[in-house]
C-alpha positions as CSV (number, residue, x, y, z in Angstrom):
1,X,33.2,-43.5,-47.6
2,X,30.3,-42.1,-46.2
3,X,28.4,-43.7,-43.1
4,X,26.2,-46.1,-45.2
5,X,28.8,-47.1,-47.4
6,X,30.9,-48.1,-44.2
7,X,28.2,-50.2,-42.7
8,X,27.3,-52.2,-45.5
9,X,30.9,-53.1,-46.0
10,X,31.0,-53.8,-42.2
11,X,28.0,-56.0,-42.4
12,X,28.8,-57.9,-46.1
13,X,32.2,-58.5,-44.2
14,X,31.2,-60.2,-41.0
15,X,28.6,-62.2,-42.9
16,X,31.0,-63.4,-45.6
17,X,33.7,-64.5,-43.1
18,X,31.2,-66.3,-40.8
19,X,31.6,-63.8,-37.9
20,X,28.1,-62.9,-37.7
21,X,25.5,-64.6,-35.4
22,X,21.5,-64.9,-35.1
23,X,20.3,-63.4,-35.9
24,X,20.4,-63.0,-39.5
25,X,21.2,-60.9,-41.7
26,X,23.3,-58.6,-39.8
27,X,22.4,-56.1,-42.1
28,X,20.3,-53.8,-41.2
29,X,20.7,-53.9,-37.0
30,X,23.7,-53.9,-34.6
31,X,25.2,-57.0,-36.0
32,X,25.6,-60.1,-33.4
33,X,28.8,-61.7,-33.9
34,X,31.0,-64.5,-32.5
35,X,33.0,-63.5,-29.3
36,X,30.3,-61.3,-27.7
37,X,30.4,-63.2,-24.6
38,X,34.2,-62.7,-24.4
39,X,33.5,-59.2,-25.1
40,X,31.3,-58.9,-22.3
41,X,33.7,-60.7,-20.0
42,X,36.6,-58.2,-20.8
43,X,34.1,-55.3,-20.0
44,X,33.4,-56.6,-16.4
45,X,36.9,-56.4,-15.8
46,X,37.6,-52.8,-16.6
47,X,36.9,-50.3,-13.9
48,X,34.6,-48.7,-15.2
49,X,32.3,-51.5,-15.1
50,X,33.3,-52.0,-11.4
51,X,32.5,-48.6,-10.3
52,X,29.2,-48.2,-11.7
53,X,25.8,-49.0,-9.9
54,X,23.4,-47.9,-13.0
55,X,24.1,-49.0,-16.6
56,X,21.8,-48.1,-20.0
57,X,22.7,-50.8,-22.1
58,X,21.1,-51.1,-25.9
59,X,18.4,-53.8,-26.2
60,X,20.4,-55.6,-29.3
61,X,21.4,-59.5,-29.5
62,X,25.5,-58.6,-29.1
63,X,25.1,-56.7,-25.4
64,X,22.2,-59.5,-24.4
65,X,25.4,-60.8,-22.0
66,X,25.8,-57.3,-20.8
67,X,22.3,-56.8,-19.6
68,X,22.8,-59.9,-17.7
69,X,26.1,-59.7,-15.9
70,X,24.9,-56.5,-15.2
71,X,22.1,-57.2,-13.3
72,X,24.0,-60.5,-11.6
73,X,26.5,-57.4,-10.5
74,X,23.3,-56.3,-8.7
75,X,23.3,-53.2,-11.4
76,X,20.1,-51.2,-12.1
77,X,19.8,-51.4,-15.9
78,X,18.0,-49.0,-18.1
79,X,17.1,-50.1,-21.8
80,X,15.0,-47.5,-24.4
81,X,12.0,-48.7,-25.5
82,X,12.0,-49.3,-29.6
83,X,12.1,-46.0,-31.2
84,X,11.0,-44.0,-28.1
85,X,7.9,-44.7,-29.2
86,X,6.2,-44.4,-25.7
87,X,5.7,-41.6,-23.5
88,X,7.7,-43.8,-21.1
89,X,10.5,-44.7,-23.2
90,X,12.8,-46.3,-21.2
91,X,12.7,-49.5,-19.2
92,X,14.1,-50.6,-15.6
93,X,15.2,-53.9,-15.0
94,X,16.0,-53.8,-11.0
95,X,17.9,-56.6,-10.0
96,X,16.2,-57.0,-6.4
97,X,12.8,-57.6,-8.0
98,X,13.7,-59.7,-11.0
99,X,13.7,-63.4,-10.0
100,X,14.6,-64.8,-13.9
101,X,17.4,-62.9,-15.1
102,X,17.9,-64.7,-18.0
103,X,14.3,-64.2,-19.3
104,X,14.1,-60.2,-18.2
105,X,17.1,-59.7,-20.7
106,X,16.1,-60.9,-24.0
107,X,15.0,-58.6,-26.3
108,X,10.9,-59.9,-25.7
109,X,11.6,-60.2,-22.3
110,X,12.9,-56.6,-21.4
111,X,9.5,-55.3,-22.4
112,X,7.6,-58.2,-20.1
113,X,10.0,-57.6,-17.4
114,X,11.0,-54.0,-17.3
115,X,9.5,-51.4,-15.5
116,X,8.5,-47.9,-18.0
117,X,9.7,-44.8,-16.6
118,X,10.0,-41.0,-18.2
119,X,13.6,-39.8,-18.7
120,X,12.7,-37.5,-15.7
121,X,13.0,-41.1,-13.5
122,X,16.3,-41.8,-14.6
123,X,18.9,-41.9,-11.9
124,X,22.7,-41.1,-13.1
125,X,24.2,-43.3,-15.3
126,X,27.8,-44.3,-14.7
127,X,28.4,-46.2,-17.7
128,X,26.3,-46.6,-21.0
129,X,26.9,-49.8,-23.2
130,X,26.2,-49.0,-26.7
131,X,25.9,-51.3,-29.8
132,X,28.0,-50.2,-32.8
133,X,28.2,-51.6,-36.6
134,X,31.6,-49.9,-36.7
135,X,34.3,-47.9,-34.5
136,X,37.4,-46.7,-34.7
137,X,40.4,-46.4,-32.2
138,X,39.6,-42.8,-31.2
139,X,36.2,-43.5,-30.0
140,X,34.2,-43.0,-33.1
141,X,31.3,-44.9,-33.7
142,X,28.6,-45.6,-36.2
143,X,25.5,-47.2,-35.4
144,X,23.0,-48.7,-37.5
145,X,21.7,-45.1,-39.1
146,X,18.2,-44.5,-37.0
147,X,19.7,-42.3,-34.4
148,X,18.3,-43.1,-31.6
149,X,21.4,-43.7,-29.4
150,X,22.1,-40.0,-30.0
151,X,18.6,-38.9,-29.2
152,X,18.6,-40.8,-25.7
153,X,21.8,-39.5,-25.0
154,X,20.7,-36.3,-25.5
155,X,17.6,-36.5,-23.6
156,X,18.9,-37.5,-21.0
157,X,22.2,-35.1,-20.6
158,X,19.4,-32.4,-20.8
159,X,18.1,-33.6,-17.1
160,X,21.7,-34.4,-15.5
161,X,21.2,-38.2,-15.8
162,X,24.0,-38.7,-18.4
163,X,27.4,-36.3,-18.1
164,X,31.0,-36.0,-18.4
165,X,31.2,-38.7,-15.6
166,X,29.6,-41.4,-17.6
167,X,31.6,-43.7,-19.2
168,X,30.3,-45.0,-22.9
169,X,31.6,-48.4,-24.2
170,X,31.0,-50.7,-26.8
171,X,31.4,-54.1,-27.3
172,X,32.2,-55.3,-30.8
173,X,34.1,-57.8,-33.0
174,X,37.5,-56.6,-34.2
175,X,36.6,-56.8,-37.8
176,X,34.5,-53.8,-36.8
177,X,37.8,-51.9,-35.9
178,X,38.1,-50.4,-39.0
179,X,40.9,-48.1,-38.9
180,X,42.8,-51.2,-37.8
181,X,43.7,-54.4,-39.6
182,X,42.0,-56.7,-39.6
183,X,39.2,-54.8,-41.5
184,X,37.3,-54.5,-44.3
185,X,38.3,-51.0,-45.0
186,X,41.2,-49.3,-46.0
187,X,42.4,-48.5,-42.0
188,X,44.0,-45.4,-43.4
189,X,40.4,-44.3,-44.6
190,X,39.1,-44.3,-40.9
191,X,35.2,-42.9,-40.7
192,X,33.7,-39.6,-41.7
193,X,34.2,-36.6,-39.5
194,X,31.5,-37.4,-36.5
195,X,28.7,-34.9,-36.5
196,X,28.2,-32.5,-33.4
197,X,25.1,-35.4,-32.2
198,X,27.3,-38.1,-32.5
199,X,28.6,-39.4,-28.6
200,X,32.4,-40.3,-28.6
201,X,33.5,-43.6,-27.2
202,X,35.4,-44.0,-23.9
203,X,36.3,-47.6,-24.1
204,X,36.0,-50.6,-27.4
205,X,35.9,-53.8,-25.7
206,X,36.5,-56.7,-28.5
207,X,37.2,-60.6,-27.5
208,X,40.5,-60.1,-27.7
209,X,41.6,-56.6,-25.9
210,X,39.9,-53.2,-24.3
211,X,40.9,-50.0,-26.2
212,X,40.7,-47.3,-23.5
213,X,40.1,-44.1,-25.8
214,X,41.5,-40.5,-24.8
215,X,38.3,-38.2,-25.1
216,X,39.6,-35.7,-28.0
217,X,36.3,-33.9,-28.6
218,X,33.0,-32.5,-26.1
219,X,29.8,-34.5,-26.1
220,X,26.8,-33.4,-26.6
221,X,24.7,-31.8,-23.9
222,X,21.6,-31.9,-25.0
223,X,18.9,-32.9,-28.0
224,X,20.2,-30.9,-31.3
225,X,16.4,-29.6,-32.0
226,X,17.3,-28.4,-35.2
227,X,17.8,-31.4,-36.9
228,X,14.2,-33.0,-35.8
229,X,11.3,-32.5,-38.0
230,X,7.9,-32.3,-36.7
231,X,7.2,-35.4,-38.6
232,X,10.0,-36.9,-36.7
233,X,9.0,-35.3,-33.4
234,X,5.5,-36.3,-33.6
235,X,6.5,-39.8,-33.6
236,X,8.5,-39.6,-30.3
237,X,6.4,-38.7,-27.5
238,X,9.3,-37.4,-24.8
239,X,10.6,-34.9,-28.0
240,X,7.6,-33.9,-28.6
241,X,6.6,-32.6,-25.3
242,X,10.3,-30.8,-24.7
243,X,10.5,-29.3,-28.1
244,X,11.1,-25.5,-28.1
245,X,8.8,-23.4,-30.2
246,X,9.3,-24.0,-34.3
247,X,10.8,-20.5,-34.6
248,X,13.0,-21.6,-31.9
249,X,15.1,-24.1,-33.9
């Protein structure tokens, strides 16, 4: 199965067994589903979580818990801005000048609350909380297909702010296991190779269990240029202005 045909079955599956929440469909975004807040509770246990003082955290309905222990941890919270769509594209929700945590943390409210800053304004990030639509137990993930996870990452490994110190997690349902049963795949099938973009997981954190993952492969260290069109490029300010010269990718 390829990447699409993985998500859709992902997706159909969580909204034909009732696992997916608002909102709805799940198709088409990282899916909400039931058990994200217990999710989020096993994460705050791990250490990971306990050592880290900055967290980028995905602006999507299932981490909305995340951003919010986070900042009740007294954790500086970065969040990207929709597509990177601004010259500014990511957000800063500082805990010490946010009065309403609960309204800074909701998908409108991040915008309303957070403060824009350049990639260049970033300070290290100990532990990045990404959204998945499916993973599997050696920290392989696939998102929802825009690939804008990948791009921040990148961005922001090219300035120092994300490295080999940083711990990436996920918090999903188990039904989005899919090398394991339950799941709406063959588990023997697992997910297509992962392309040289594609960040590897350090820890899955479902409702029921944390699967801490042995990092088998490198991340990436920077923006893979070569795969951006100017077309695409144009449309993200912070590529734009970093991009090498055309006959340079």
């Amino acid at each position: 199965m390829d990447k699409q045909a993985v998500r859709e079955a992902v997706w159909d599956d969580l909204e034909e067994r009732g696992v997916a929440r608002f909102p709805y469909p799940p198709h088409g975004r990282i899916p909400n589903v039931a058990g994200a807040d217990e999710a989020c509770r096993r994460l705050t246990e791990t250490a990971a979580w306990h050592a880290a003082d900055t967290l980028k955290a995905n602006p999507d309905a299932p981490q909305l818990s995340v951003r919010r222990a986070a900042l009740r941890a007294g954790k500086v919270v970065y969040v990207a801005q929709p597509r990177l769509r601004d010259p500014k594209p990511f957000l800063r929700l500082d805990p010490d000048t946010i009065a309403d945590v609960d309204a800074a943390t909701t998908v409108s409210g991040i915008g309303k609350h957070g403060v824009p800053v350049g990639p260049d304004a970033v300070s290290h990030v100990d532990l990045v909380v990404s959204g998945s639509v499916a993973v599997t137990t050696d920290g392989t993930r696939v998102g929802k297909g825009e690939g804008y996870s990948d791009l921040e990452w990148g961005v922001l490994s090219e300035l120092g702010a994300v490295d080999a110190d940083t711990t990436v997690a996920t918090t999903v349902h188990e039904r989005q296991v899919v090398d394991e049963s339950p799941s709406p795949l063959d588990p023997s099938a697992g997910l297509p190779d992962p392309d040289d973009h594609d960040v590897p997981l350090d820890l899955i954190v479902t409702p029921d269990r944390i699967i801490e993952v042995t990092r088998a492969r490198d991340r990436p260290t920077g923006v893979d240029w070569d795969l951006l069109t100017d077309e695409r490029l144009a449309e993200i300010p912070v590529l734009d202005a970093r991009a090498p010269p055309n006959d340079n990718r």
